[in-house]
C-alpha positions as CSV (number, residue, x, y, z in Angstrom):
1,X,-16.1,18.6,-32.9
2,X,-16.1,15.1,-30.7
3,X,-18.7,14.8,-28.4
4,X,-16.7,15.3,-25.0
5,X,-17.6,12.7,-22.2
6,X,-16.2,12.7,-18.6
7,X,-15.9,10.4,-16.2
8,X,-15.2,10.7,-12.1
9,X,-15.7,9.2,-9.0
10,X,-13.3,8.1,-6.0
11,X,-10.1,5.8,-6.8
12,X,-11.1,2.3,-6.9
13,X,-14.6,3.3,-8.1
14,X,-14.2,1.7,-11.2
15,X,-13.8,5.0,-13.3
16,X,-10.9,3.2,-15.4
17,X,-12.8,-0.2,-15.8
18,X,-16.1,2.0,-17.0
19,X,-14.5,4.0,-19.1
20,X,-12.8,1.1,-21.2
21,X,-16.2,-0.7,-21.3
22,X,-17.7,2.5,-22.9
23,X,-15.1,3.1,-25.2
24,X,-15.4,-0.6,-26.6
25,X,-19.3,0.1,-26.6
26,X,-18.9,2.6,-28.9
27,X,-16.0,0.9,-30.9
28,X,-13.7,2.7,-33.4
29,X,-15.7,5.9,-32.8
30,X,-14.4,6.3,-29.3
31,X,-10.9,7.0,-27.5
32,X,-10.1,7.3,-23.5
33,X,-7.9,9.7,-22.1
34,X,-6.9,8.6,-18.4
35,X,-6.4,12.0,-16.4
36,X,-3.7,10.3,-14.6
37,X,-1.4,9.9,-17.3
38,X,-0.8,13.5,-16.5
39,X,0.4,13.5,-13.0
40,X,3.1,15.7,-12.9
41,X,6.7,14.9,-14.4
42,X,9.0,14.4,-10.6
43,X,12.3,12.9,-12.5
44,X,13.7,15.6,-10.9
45,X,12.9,14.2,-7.0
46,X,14.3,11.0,-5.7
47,X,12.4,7.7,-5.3
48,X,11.5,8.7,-1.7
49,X,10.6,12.2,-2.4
50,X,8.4,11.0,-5.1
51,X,6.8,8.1,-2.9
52,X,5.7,10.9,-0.2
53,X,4.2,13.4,-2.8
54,X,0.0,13.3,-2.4
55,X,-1.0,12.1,-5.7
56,X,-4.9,12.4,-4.6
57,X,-4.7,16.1,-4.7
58,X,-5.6,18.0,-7.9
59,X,-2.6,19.8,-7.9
60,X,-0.8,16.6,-8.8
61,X,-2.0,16.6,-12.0
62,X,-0.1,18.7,-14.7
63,X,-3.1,20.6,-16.3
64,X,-1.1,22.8,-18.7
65,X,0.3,20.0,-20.7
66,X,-3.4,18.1,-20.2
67,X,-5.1,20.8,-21.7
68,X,-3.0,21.2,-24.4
69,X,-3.6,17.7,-25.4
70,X,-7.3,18.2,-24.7
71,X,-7.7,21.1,-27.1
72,X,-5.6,19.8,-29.8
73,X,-7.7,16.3,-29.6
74,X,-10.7,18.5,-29.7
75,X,-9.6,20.5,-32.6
76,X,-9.3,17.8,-34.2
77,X,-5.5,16.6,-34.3
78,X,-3.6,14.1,-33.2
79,X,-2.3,13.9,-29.8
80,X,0.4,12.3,-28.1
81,X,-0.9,11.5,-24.3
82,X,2.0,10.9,-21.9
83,X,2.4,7.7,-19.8
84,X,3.2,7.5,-16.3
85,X,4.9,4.9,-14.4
86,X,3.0,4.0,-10.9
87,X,5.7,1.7,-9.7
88,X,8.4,4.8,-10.1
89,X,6.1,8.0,-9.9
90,X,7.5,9.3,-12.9
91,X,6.7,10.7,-16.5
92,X,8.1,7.5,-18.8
93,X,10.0,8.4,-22.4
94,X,6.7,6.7,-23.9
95,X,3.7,8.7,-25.5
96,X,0.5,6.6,-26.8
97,X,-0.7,8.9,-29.9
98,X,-4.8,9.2,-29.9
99,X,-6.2,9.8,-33.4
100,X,-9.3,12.3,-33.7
101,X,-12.7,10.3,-33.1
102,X,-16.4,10.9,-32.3
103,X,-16.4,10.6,-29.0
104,X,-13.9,11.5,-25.9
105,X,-14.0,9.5,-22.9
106,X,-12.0,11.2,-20.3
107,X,-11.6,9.9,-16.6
108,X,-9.9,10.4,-13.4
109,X,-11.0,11.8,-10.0
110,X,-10.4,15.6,-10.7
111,X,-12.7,15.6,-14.2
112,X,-15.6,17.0,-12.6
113,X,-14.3,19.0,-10.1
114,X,-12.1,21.5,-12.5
115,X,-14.3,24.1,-13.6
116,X,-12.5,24.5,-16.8
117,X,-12.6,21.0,-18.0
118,X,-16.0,20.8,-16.9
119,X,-17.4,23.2,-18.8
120,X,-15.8,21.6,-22.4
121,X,-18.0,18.1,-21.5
122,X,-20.8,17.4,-22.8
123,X,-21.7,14.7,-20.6
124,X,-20.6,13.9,-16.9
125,X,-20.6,10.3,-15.7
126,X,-19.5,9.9,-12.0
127,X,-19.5,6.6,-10.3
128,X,-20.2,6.3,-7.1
129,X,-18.8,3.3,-4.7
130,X,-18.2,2.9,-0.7
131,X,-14.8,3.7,0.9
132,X,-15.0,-0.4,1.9
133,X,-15.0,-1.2,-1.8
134,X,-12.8,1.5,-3.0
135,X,-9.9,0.2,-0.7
136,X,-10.7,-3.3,-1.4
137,X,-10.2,-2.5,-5.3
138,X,-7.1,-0.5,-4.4
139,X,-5.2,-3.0,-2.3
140,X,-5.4,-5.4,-5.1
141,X,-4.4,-3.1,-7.9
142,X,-1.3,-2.0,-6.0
143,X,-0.5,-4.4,-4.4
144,X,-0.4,-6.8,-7.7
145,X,0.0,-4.1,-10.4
146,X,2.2,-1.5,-8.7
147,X,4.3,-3.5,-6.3
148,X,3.6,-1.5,-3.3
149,X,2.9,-2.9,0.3
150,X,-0.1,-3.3,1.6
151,X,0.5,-1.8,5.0
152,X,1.2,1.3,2.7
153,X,-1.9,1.5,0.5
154,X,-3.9,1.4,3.9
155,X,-1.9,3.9,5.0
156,X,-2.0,6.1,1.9
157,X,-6.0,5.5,1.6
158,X,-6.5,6.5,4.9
159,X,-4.4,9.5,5.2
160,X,-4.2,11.0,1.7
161,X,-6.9,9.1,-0.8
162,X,-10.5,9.3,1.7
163,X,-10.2,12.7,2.9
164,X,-9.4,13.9,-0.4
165,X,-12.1,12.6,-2.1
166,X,-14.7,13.7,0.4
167,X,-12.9,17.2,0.1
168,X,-12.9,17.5,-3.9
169,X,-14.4,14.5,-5.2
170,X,-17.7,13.7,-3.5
171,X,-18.7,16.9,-4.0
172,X,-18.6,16.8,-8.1
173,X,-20.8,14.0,-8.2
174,X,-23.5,17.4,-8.3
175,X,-22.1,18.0,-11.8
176,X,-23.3,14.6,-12.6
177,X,-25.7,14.0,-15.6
178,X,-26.0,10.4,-14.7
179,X,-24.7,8.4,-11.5
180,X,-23.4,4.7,-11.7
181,X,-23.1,2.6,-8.5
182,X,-19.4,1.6,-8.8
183,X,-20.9,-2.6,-8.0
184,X,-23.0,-2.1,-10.8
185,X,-22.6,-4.6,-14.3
186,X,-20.8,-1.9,-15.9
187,X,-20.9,-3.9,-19.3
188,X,-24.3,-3.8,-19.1
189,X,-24.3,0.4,-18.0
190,X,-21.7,0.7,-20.3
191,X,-24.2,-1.1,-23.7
192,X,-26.9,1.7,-22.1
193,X,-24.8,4.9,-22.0
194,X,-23.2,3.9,-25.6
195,X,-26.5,3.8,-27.3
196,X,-27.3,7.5,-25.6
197,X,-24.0,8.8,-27.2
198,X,-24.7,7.8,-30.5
């Protein structure tokens, strides 16, 4: 069985950045499974309704279909891990197939705080950064990546994203084996952690 990694902390943290690092530590013997390519499928909603939903809660994410994934990747098959489209919020026709390896890096801001998924890791990374940081990091991902205004990120950070975290995501830094300071050199974190997994 792959040794099962996960990796959480507050958006703009650097959970994403971290967690490509690692897997490119550890080279061929590692995959990364982002937690939001499983935000739910909303095709159904219009672009509005879809643009109002709160993507920072954990009931945003689809877990039956991420599970599913997770336990066939664990058993040892070949998965095929949905993408999702930030600039639409919605499920695209894409999948991006992930080949059994060693090691299982999974991240996202839920990872440590569902119980069930934390108790299939075998180590817990969460990253920890300041809410200045985190919205700095944010407003120039979506704003450049995503297409979305800035007026709206602060808005979304501030009424959705921060309370949220400080609800279910601060909390699971607890289930933490080791804590990374989200302005760390996370190449240089990431060249540590991969020699511990080996």
């Amino acid at each position: 069985m792959p040794l099962m990694v996960g990796i959480a902390g507050p958006s703009g943290a650097g959970k994403s950045t971290f967690a490509r690092l690692l897997a490119e530590a550890l080279g061929a013997d590692a995959a990364v499974i982002p937690l939001d390519a499983f935000y739910r499928d909303r095709a159904d909603m219009d672009a509005e309704r879809r643009a109002a939903l709160n993507f920072d809660h954990p009931d945003a994410i689809d877990w039956s279909r991420f599970f599913e994934n997770f336990m066939s990747l664990q058993s040892g098959a070949t998965v095929e891990i949905p993408v999702y489209d930030f600039a639409t919020h919605s499920r695209t026709p894409e999948t991006i197939p992930i080949a059994p390896v060693p090691v299982v890096i999974v991240e996202g801001l839920h990872v440590l705080w569902q119980p069930a998924l934390r108790s299939l890791l075998d180590f817990k990374v969460y990253i920890e950064a300041p809410q200045t940081l985190c919205l700095k990091r944010r407003l120039e991902r979506d704003t450049t990546e995503r297409g979305r205004a800035a007026a709206e990120v602060v808005r979304q950070f501030k009424t959705q994203t921060a309370p949220l975290a400080m609800e279910f995501v601060v909390p699971s830094k607890a289930e933490a084996e080791h804590v990374i300071s989200g302005d760390a050199d996370f190449a240089a974190e990431a060249a540590a952690l991969s020699e511990r997994l080996r």
